[in-house]
MIDOSE-1310 file (N, C-alpha, C; in nm, 2 decimals, decimal comma, always signed):
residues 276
xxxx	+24,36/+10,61/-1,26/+24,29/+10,65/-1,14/+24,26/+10,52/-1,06; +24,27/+10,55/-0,93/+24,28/+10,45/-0,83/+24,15/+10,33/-0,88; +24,12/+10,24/-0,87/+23,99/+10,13/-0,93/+23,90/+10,16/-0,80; +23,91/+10,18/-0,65/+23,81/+10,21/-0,54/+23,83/+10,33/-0,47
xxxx	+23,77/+10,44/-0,52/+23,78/+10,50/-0,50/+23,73/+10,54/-0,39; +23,64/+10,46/-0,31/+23,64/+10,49/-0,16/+23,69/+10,45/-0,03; +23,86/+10,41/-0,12/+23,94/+10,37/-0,04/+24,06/+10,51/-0,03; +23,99/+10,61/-0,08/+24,10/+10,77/-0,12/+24,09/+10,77/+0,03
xxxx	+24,18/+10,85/+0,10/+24,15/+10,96/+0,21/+24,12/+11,04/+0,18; +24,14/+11,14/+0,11/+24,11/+11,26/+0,07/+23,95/+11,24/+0,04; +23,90/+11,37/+0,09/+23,71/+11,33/+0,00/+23,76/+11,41/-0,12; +23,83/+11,50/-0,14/+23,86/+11,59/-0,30/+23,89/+11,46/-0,38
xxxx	+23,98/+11,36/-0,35/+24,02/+11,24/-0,46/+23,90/+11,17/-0,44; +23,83/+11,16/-0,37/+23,74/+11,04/-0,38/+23,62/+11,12/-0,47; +23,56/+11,21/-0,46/+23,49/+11,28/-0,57/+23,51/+11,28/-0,68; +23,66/+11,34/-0,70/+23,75/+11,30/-0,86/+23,74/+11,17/-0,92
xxxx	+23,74/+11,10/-0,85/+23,79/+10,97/-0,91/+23,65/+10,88/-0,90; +23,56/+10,93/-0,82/+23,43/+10,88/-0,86/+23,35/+10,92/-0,98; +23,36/+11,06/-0,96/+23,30/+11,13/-1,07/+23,32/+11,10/-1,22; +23,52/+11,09/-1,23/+23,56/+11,11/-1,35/+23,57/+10,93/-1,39
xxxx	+23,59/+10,82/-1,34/+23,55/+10,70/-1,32/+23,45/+10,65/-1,44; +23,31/+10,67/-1,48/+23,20/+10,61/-1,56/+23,25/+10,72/-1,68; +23,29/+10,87/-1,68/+23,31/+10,89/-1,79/+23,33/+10,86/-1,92; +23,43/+10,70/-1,96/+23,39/+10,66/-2,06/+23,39/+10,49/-2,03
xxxx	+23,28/+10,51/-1,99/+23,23/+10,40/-1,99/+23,08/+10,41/-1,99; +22,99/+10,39/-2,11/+22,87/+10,45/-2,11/+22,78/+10,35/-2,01; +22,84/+10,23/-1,99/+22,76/+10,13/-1,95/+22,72/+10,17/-1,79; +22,84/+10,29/-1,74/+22,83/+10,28/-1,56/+22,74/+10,42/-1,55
xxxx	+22,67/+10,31/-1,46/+22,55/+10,44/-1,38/+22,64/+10,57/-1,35; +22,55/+10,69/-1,36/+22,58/+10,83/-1,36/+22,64/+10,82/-1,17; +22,73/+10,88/-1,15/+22,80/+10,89/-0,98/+22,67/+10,95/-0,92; +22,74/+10,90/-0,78/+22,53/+10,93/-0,67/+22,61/+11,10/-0,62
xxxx	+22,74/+11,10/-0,64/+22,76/+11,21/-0,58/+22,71/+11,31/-0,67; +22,68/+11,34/-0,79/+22,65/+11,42/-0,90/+22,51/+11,47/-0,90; +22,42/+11,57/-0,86/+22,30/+11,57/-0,89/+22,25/+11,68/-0,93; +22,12/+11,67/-1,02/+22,09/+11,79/-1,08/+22,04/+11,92/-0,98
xxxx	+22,00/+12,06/-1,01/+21,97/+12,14/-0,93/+21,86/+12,11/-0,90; +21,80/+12,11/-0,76/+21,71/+12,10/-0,63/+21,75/+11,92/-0,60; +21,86/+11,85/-0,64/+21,88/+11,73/-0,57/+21,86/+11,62/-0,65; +21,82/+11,63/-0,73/+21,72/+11,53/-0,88/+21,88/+11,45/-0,96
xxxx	+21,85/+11,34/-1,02/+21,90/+11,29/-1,08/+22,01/+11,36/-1,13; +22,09/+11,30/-1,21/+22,14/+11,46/-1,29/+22,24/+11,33/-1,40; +22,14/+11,27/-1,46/+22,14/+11,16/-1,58/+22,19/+11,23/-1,72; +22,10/+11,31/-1,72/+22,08/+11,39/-1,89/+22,23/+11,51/-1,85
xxxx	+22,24/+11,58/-1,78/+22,40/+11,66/-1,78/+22,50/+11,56/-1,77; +22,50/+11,44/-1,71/+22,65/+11,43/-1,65/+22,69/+11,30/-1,83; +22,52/+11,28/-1,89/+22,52/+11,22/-2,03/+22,61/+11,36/-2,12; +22,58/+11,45/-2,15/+22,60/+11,57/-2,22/+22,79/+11,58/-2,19
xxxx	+22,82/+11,54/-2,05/+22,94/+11,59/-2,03/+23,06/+11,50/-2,02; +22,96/+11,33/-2,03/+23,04/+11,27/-2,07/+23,05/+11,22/-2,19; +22,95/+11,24/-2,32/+23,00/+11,27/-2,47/+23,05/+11,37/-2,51; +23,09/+11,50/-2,41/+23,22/+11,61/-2,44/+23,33/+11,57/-2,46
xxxx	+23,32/+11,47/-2,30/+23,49/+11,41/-2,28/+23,53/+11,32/-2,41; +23,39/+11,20/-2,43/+23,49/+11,13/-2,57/+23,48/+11,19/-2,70; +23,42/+11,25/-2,73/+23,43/+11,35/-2,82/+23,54/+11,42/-2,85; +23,60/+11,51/-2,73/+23,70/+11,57/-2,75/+23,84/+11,50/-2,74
xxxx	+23,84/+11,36/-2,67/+23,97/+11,25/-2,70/+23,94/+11,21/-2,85; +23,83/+11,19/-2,93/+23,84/+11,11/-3,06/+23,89/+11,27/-3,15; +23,84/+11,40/-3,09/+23,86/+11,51/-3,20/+24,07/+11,52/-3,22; +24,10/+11,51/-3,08/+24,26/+11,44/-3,08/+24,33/+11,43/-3,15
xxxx	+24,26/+11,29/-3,14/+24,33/+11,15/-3,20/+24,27/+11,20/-3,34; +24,21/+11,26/-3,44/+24,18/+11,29/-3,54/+24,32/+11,42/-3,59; +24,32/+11,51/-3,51/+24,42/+11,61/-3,54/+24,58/+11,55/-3,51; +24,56/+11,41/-3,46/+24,78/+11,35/-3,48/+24,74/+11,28/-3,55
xxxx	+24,60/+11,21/-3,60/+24,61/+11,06/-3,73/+24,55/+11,15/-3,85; +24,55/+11,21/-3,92/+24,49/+11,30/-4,02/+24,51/+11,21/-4,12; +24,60/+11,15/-4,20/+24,62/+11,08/-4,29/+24,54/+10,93/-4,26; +24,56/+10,86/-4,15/+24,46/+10,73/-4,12/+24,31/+10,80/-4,07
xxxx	+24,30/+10,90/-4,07/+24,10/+10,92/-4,08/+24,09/+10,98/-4,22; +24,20/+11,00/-4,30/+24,13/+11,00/-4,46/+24,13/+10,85/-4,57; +24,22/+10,79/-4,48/+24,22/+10,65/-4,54/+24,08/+10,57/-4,48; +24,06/+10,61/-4,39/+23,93/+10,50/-4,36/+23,81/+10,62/-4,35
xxxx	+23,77/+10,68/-4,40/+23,65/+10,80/-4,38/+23,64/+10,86/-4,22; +23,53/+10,92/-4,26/+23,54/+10,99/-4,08/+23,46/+10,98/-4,00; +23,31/+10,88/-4,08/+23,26/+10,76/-3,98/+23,34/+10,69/-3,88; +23,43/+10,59/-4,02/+23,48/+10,49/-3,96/+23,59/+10,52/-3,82
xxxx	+23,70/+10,59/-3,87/+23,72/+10,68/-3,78/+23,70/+10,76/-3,66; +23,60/+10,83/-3,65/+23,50/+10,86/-3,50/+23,49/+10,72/-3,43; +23,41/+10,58/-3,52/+23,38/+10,49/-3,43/+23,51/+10,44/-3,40; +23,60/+10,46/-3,43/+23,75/+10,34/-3,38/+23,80/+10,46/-3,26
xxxx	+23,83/+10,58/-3,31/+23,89/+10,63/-3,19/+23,78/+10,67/-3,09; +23,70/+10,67/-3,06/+23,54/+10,62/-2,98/+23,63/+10,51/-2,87; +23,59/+10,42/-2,95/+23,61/+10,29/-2,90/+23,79/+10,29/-2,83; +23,84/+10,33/-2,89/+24,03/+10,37/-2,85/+24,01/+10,45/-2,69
xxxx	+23,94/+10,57/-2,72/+23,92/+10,69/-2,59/+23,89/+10,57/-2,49; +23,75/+10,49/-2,48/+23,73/+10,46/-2,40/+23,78/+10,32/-2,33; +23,92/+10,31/-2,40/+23,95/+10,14/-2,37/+24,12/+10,22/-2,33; +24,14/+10,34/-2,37/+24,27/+10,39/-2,28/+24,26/+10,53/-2,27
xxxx	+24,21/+10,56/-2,11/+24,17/+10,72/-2,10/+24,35/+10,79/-2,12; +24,31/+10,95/-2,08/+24,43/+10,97/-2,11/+24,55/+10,93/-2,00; +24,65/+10,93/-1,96/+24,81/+10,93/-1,84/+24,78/+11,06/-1,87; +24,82/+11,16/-1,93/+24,89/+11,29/-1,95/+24,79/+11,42/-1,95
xxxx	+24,84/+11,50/-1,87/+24,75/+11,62/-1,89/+24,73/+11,69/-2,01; +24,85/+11,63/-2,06/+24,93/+11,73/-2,21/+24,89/+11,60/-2,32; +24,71/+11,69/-2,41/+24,66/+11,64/-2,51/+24,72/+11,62/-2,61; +24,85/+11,61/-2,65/+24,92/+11,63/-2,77/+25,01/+11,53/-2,70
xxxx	+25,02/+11,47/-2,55/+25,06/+11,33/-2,60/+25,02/+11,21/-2,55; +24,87/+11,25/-2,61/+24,75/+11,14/-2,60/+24,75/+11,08/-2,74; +24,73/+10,93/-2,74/+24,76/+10,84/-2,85/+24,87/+10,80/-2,89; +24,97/+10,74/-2,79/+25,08/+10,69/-2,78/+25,06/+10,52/-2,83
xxxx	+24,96/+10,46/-2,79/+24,88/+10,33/-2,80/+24,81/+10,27/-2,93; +24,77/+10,43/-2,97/+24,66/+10,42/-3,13/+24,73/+10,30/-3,22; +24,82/+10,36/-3,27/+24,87/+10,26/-3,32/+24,90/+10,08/-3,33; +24,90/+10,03/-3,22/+24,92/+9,94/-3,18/+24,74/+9,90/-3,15
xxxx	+24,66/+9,98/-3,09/+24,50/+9,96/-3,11/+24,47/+9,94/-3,26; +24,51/+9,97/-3,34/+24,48/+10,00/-3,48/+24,49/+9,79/-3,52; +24,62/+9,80/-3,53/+24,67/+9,66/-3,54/+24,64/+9,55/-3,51; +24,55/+9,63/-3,39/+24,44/+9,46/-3,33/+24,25/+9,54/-3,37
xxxx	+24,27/+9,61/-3,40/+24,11/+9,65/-3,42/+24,07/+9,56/-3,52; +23,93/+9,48/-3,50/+23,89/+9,39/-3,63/+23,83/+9,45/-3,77; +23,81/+9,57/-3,71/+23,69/+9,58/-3,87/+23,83/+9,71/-3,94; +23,97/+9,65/-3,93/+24,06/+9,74/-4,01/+24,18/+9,66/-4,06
xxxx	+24,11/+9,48/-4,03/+24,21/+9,42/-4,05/+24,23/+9,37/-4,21; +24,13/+9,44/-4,25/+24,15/+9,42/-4,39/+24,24/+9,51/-4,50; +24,29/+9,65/-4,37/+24,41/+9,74/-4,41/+24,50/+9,75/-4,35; +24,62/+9,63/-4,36/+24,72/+9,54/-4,27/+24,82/+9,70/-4,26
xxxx	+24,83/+9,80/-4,34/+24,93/+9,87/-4,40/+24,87/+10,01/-4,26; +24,75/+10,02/-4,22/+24,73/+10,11/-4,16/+24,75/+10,13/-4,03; +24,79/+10,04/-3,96/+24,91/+10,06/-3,82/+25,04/+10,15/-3,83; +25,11/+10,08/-3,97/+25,21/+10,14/-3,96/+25,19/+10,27/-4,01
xxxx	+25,12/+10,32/-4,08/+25,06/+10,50/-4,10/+25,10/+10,52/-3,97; +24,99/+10,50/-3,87/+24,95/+10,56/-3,78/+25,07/+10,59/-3,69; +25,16/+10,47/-3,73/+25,33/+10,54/-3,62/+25,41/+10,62/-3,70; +25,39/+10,59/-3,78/+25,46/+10,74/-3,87/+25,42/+10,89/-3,84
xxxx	+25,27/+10,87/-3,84/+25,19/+10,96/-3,80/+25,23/+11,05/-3,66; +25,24/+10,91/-3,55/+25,26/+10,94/-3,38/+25,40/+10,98/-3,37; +25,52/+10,94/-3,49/+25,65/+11,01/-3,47/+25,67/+11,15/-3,51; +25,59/+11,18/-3,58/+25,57/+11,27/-3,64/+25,56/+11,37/-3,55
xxxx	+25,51/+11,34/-3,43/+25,42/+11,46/-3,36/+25,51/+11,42/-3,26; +25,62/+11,34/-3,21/+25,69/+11,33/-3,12/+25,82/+11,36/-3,16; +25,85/+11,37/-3,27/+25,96/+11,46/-3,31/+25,96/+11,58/-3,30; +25,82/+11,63/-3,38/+25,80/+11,77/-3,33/+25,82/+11,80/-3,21
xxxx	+25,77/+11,77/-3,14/+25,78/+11,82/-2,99/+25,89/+11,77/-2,93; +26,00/+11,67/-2,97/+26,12/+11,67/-2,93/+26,22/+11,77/-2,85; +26,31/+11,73/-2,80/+26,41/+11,88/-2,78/+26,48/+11,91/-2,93; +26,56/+12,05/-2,89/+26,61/+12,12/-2,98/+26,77/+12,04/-2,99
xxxx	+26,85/+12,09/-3,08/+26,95/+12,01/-3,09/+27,02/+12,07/-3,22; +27,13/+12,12/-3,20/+27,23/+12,13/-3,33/+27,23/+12,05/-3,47; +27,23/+12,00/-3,55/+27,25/+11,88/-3,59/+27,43/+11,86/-3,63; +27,49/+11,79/-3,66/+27,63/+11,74/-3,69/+27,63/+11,81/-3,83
xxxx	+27,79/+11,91/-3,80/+27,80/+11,96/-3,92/+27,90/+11,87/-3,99; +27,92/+11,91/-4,14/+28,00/+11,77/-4,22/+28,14/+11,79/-4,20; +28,16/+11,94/-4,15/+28,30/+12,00/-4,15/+28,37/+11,87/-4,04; +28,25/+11,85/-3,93/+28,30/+11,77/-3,83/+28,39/+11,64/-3,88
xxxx	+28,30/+11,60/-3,96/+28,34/+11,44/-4,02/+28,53/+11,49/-4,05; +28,52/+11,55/-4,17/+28,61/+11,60/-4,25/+28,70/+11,59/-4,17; +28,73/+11,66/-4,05/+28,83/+11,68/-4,01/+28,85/+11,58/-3,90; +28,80/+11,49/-3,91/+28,89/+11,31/-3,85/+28,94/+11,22/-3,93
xxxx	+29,03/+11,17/-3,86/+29,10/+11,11/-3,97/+29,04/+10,97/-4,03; +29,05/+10,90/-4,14/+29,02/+10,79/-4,15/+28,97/+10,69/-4,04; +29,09/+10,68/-4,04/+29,11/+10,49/-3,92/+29,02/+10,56/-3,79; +29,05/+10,69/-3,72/+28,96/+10,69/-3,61/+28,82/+10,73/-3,65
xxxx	+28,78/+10,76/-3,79/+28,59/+10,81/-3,82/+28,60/+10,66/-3,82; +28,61/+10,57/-3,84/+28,54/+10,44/-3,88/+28,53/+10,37/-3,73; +28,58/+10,42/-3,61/+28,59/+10,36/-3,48/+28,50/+10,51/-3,40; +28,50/+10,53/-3,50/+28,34/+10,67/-3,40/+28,23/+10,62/-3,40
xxxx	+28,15/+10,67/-3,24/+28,02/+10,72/-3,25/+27,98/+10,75/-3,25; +27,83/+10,82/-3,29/+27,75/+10,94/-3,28/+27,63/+10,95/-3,20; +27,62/+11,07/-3,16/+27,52/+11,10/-3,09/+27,33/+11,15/-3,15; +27,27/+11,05/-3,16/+27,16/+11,06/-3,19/+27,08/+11,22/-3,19
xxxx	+27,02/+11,30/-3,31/+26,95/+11,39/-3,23/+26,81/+11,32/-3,20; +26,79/+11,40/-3,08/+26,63/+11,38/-3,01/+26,53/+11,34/-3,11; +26,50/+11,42/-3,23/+26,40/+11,40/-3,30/+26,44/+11,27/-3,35; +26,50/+11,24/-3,37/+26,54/+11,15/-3,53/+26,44/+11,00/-3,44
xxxx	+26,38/+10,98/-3,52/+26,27/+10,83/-3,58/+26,29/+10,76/-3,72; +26,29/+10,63/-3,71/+26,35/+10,55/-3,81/+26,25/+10,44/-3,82; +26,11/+10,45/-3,90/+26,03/+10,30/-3,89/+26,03/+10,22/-4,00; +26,02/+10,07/-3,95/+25,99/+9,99/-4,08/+25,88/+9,91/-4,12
xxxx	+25,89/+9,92/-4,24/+25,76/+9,84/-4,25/+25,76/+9,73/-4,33; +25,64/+9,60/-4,36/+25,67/+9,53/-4,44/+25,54/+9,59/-4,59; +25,53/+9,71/-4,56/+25,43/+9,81/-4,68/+25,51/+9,92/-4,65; +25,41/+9,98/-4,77/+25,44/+10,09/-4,84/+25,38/+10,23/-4,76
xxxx	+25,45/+10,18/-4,59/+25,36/+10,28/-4,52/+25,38/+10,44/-4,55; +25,50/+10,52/-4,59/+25,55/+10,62/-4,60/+25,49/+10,67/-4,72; +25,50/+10,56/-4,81/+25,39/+10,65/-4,96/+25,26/+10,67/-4,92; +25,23/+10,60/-4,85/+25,06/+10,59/-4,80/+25,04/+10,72/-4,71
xxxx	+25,12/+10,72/-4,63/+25,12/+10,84/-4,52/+25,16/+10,99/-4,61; +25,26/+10,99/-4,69/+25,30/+11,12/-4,79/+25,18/+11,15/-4,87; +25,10/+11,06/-4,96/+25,00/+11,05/-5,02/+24,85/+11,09/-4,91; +24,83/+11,05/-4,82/+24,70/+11,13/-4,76/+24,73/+11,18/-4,60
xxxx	+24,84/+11,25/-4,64/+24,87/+11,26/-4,45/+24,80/+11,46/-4,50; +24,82/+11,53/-4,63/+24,71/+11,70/-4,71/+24,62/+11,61/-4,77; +24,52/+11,73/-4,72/+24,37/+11,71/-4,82/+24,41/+11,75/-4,98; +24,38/+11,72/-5,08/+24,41/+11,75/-5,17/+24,36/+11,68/-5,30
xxxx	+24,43/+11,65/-5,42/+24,39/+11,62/-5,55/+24,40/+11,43/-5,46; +24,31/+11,32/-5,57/+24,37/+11,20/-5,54/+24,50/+11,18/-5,57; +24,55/+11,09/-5,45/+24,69/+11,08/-5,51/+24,65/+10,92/-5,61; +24,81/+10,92/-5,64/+24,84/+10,83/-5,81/+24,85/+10,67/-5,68
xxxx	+24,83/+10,58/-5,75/+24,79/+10,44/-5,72/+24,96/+10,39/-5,63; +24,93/+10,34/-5,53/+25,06/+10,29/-5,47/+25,06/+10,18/-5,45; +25,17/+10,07/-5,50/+25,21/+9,92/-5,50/+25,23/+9,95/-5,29; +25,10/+9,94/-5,26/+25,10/+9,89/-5,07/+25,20/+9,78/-5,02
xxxx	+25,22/+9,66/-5,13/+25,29/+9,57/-5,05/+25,47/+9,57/-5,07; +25,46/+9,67/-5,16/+25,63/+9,73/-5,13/+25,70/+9,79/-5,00; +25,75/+9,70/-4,97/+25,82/+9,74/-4,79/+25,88/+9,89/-4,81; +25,84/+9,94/-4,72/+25,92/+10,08/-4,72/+26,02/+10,11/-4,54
xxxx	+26,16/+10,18/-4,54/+26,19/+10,24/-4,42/+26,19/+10,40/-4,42; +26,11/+10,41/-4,29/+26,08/+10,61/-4,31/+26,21/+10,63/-4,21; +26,27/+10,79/-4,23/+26,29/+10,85/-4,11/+26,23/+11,01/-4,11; +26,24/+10,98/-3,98/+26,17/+11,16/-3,97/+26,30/+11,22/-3,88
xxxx	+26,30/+11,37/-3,93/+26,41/+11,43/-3,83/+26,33/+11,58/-3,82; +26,36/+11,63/-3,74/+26,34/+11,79/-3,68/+26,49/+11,86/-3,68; +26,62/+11,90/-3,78/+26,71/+11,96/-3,76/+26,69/+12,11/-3,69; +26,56/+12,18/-3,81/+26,53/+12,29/-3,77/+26,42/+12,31/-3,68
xxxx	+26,31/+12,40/-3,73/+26,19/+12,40/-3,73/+26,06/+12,32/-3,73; +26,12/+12,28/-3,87/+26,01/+12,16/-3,93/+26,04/+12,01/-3,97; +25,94/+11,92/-3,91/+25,98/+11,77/-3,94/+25,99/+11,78/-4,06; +26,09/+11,67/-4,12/+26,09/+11,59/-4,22/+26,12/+11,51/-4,22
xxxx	+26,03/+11,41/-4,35/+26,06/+11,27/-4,33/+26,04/+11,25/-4,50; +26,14/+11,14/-4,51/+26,19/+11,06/-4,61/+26,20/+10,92/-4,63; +26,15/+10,86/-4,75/+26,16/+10,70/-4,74/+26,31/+10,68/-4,75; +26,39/+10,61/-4,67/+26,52/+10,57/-4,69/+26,55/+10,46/-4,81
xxxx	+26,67/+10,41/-4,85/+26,77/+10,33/-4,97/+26,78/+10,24/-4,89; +26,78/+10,17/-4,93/+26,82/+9,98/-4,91/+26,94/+10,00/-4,82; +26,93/+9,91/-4,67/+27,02/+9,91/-4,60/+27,04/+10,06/-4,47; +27,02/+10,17/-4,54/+27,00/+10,24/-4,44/+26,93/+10,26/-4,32
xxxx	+26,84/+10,22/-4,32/+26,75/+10,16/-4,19/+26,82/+10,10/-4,09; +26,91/+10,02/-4,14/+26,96/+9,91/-4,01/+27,12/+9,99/-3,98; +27,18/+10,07/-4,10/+27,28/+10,12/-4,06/+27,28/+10,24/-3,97; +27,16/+10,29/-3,96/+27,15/+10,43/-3,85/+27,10/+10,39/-3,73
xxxx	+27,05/+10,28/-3,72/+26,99/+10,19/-3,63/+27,10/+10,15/-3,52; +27,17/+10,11/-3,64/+27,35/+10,05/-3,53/+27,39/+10,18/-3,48; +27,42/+10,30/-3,56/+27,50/+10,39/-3,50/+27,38/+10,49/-3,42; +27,27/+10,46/-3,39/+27,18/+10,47/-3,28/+27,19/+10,42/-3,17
xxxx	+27,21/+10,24/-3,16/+27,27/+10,16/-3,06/+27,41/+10,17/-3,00; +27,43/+10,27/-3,05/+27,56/+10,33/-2,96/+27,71/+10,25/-3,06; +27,69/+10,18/-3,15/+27,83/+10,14/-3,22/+27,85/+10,20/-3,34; +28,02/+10,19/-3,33/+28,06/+10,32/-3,43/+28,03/+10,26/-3,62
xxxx	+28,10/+10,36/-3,67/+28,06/+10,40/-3,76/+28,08/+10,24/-3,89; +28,25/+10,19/-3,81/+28,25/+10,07/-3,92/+28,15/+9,98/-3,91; +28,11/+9,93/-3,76/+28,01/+9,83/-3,71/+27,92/+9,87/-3,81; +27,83/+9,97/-3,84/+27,72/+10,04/-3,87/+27,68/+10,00/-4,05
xxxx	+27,84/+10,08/-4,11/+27,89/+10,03/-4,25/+27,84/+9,84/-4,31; +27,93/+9,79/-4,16/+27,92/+9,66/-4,19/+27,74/+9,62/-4,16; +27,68/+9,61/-4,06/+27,56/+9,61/-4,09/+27,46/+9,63/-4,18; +27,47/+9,75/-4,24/+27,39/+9,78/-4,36/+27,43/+9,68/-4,50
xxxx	+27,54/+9,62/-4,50/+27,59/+9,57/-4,57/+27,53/+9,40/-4,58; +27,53/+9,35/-4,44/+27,47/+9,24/-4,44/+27,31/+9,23/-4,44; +27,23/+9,38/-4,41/+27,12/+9,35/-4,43/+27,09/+9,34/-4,59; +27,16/+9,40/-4,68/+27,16/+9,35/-4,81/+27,27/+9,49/-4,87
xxxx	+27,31/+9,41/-5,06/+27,45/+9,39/-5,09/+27,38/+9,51/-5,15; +27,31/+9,58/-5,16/+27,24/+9,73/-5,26/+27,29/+9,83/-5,15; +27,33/+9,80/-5,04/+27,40/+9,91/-4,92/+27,51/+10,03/-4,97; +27,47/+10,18/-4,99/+27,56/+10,27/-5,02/+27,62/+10,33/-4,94
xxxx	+27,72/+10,31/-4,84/+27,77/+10,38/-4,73/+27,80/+10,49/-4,75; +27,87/+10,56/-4,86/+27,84/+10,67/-4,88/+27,74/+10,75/-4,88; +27,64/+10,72/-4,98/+27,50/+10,76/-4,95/+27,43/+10,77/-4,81; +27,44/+10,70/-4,71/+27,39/+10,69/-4,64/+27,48/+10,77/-4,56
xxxx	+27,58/+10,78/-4,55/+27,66/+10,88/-4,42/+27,60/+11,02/-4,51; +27,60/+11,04/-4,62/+27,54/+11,17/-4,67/+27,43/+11,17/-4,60; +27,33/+11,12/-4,68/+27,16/+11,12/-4,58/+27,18/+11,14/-4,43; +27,25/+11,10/-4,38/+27,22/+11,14/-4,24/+27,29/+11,29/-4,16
xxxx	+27,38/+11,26/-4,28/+27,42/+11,49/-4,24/+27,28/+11,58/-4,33; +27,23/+11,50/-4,45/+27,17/+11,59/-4,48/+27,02/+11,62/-4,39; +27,00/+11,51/-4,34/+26,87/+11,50/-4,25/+26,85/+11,55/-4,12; +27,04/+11,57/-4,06/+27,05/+11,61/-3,90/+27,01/+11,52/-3,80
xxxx	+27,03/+11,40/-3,83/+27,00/+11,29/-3,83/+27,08/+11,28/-3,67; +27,21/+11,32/-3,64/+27,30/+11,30/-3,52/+27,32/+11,45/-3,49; +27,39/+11,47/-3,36/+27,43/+11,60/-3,31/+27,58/+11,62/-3,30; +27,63/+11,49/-3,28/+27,79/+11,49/-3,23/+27,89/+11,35/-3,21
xxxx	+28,01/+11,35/-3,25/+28,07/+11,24/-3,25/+28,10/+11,24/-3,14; +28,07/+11,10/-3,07/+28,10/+11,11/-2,93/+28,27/+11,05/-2,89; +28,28/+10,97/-2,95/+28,45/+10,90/-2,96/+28,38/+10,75/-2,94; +28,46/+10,66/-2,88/+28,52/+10,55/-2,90/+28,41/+10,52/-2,76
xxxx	+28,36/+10,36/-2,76/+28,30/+10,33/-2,65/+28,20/+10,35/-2,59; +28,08/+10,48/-2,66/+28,00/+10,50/-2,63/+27,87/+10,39/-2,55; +27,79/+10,43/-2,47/+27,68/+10,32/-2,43/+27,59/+10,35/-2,53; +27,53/+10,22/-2,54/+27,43/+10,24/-2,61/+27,30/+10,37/-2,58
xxxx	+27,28/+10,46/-2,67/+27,13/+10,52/-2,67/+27,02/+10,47/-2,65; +26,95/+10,54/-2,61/+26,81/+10,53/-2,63/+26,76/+10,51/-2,74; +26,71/+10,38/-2,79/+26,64/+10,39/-2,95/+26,59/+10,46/-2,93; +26,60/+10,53/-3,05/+26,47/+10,59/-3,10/+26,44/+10,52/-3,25
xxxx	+26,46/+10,44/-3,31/+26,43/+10,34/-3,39/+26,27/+10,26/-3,35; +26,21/+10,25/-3,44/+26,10/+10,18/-3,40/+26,04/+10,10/-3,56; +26,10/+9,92/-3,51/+26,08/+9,83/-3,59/+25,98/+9,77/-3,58; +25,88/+9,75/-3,72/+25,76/+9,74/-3,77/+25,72/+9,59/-3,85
């Protein structure tokens, strides 16, 4: 929203943007344009209706982080995404893709710096819900593969589907996130400083996400960056010698992971990779 707002032409923008302006910011006097009925102050409503507003951003940011408000209670929680609402109001009309930031707020918040591993939850968490709402997309059938020949599948590219998310971490963010993303029994004790890589895909219906095998991370990553399939092979290989190319061209038909071989030359995609 504009910062002077009585520089709007409009008087409709200039009331908007006055009005909605102190909303989360408890410190700013109530707008002079606001007053109660017969003309009176109007302190105590426009109080009531601006603990709706952050209220209803922290209730949010509670229904996309479910797993990081069971990891930290739901004190702690209220007060961070509190504090979140009012240090980044929403861009988007469309509540479900508010808390694009959380994450990265998490990571500098002080009183959470003592759970290094709970940033990366929280992007697991934020892909989660941007997969879902991703576009639709076929996924790559295997018949495809099959029927190219050798020498030109290793000089192929693929075409990313929409959903697909690939994060890494230097924790065990995906056991942490699998373990309290349902309310339920406690889960069994997790080694946190074991690096983990997630991906999440939407082939059908419903996301899924899986911790990946040594080296696959960086191999779908390449054939994300638009390079074919041998580049990709060789990559995973140099990020370390435990690399199953096999396995890994499996996992990514089984996951729907791509939509289509594009041929030879492709430009690079749009990551959708996001390294941690």
């Amino acid at each position: 929203m504009p910062p002077f707002p009585e520089r709007l032409a409009d008087p409709h923008e200039r009331f908007v943007a006055g009005f909605s302006a102190p909303l989360l910011d408890p410190d700013r006097a109530t707008p002079t344009s606001v007053a109660a009925r017969g003309g009176g102050p109007a302190d105590r409503r426009y109080a009531v209706y601006r603990n709706n507003v952050t209220t209803s951003l922290a209730d949010a940011l509670a229904g996309i982080f479910p797993a990081v408000r069971r990891l930290v209670g739901e004190e702690f929680f209220s007060g961070m995404a509190i504090a979140f609402a009012r240090a980044h109001p929403p861009r988007s009309r469309l509540l479900f893709e508010y808390g694009e930031d959380f994450p990265a707020y998490i990571a500098s918040f002080e009183p959470a710096r003592d759970l290094p591993y709970l940033a990366d939850v929280a992007r697991i968490e934020r892909a989660w819900l941007d997969a879902y709402h991703a576009a639709d997309a076929e996924p790559l059938a295997a018949q495809a593969l099959a029927m190219i020949p050798p020498d030109d599948l290793a000089a192929s590219v693929f075409r990313p589907h929409p959903a697909l998310r690939i994060l890494r971490s230097r924790f065990a963010a995906f056991s942490i996130f699998a373990a309290n993303r349902e309310e339920g029994s406690p889960p069994a004790p997790i080694r946190g400083d074991v690096p983990e890589e997630t991906i999440l895909t939407r082939p059908g219906l419903s996301v899924t996400t899986r911790v990946l095998p040594p080296g696959a991370a960086t191999f779908l990553l390449t054939l994300v960056a638009g390079e074919p399939l041998e580049t990709a092979i060789g990559a995973g290989f140099i990020d370390t010698a435990e690399f199953d190319p096999a396995a890994a061209i499996a996992l990514m038909l089984e996951t729907g992971a791509f939509t289509a071989i594009d041929g030879h030359g492709t430009p690079p995609q749009q990551v959708t990779g996001i390294a941690t």
